[in-house]
C-alpha positions in Angstrom: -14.0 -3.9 11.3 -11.1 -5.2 9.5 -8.9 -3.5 7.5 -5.6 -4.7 5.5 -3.5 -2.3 5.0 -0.7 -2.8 2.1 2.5 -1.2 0.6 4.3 -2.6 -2.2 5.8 -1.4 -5.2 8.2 1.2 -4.5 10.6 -0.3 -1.5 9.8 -2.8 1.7 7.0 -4.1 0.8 4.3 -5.0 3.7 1.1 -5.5 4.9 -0.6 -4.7 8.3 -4.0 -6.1 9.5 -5.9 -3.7 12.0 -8.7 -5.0 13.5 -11.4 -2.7 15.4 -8.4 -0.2 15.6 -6.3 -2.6 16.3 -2.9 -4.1 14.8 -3.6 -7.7 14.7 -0.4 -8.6 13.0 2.4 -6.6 10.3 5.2 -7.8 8.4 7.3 -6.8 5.8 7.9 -8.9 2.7 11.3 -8.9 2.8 11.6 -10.9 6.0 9.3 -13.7 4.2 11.2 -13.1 0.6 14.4 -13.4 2.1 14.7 -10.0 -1.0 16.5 -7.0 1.1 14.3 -3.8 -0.2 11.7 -6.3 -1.9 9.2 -3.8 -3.3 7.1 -6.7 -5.0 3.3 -7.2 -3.8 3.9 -8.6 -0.3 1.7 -11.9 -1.2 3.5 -13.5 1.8 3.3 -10.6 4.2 -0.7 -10.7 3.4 -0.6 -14.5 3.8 1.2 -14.1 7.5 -1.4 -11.5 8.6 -4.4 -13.4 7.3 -3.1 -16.8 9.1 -2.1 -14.5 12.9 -5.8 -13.3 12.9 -7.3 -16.4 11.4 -8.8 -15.3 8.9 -9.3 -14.9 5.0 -9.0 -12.3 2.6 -12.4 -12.1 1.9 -13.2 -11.8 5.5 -12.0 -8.5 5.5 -13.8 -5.6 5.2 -11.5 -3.3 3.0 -8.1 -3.4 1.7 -6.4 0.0 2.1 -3.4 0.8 -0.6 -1.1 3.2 1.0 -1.3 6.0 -2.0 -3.4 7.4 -4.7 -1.8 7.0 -7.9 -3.3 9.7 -9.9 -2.2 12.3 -7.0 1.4 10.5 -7.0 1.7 11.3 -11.0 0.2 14.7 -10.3 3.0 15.6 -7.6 5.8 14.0 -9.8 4.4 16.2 -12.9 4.2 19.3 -11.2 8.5 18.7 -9.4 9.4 17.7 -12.6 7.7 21.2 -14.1 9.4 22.7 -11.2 13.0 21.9 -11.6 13.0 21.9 -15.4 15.1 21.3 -17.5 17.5 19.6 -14.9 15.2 16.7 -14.0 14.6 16.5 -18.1 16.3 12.9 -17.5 14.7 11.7 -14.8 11.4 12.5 -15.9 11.9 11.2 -19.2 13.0 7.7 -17.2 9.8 7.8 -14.4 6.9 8.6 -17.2 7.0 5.7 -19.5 6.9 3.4 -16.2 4.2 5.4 -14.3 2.3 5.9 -17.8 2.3 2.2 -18.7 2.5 0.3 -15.1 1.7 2.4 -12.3 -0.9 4.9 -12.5 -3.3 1.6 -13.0 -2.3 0.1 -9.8 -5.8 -0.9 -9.0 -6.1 -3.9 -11.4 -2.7 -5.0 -10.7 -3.9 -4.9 -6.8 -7.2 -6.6 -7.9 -5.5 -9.6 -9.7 -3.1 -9.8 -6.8 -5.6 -10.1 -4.3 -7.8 -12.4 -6.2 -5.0 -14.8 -6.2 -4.5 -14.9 -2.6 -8.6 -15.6 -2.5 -10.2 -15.5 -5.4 -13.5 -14.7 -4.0 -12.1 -10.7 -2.9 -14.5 -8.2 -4.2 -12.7 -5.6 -5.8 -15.0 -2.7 -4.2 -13.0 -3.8 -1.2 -10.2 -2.0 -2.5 -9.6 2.1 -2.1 -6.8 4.3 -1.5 -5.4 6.9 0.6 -3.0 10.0 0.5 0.3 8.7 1.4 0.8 11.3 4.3 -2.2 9.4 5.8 -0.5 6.3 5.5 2.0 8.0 7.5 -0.1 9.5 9.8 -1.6 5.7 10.5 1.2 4.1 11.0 2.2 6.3 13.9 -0.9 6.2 15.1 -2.2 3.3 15.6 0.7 1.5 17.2 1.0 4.5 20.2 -0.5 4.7 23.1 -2.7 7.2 22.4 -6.7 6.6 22.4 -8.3 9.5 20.3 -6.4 12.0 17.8 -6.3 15.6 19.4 -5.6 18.2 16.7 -3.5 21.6 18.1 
């Protein structure tokens, strides 16, 4: 099984390709950009770790996007409620932008990916809980063989 993972639009872009658990290769887009903090889709970190494993996008089994944006919006909504009426500003600032851009992330992905191959099949596509991501990204690169839960 392949999986791409990918990160992009908030800061340091990347993209990590795990392969039967795993890391084939990783890189963040701003060591390809040459753009400190680029939070753009990293097209060039996903070209890099298609080209180390030899592969193309369309050989990969699913594309992983490191948060879900409907629970993202849900946690900003509810520490906006929280803190009321001092993040009155802020939240006025953050909605329009989440409303009009973010929370459909999964087109923007699509098209994206599409142009990197344009055979990708957008079912490829899902989400996880950005705690996950976290989780993963310790994970996978320790030395550890099996999760063992306390």
């Amino acid at each position: 099984m392949r999986f791409l993972g990918i990160s992009a639009f908030y800061h340091d872009s990347a993209a990590a390709l795990v392969e039967d658990g795993r890391i084939v290769a990783a890189g963040q887009e701003e060591r390809f950009s040459r753009k400190k903090f680029d939070d753009g889709f990293p097209t060039l970190a996903v070209q890099y770790c298609l080209e180390a494993a030899g592969v193309q996008l369309r050989d990969v089994d699913h594309v992983l996007f490191y948060d879900k944006p409907f629970l993202k919006i849900e946690r900003l909504v509810e520490t906006y409620l929280a803190y009321a009426p001092r993040g009155w500003a802020s939240y006025v600032k953050a909605m329009p932008v989440w409303l009009g851009e973010k929370l459909f992330q999964k087109n923007m992905l699509t098209g994206e990916l599409q142009r990197i191959d344009s055979a990708f099949d957008p079912e490829k596509l899902l989400f996880t809980e950005h705690h996950h991501s976290h989780a993963a990204s310790a994970f996978y690169p320790s030395p550890f063989e099996e999760a063992r839960w306390c």
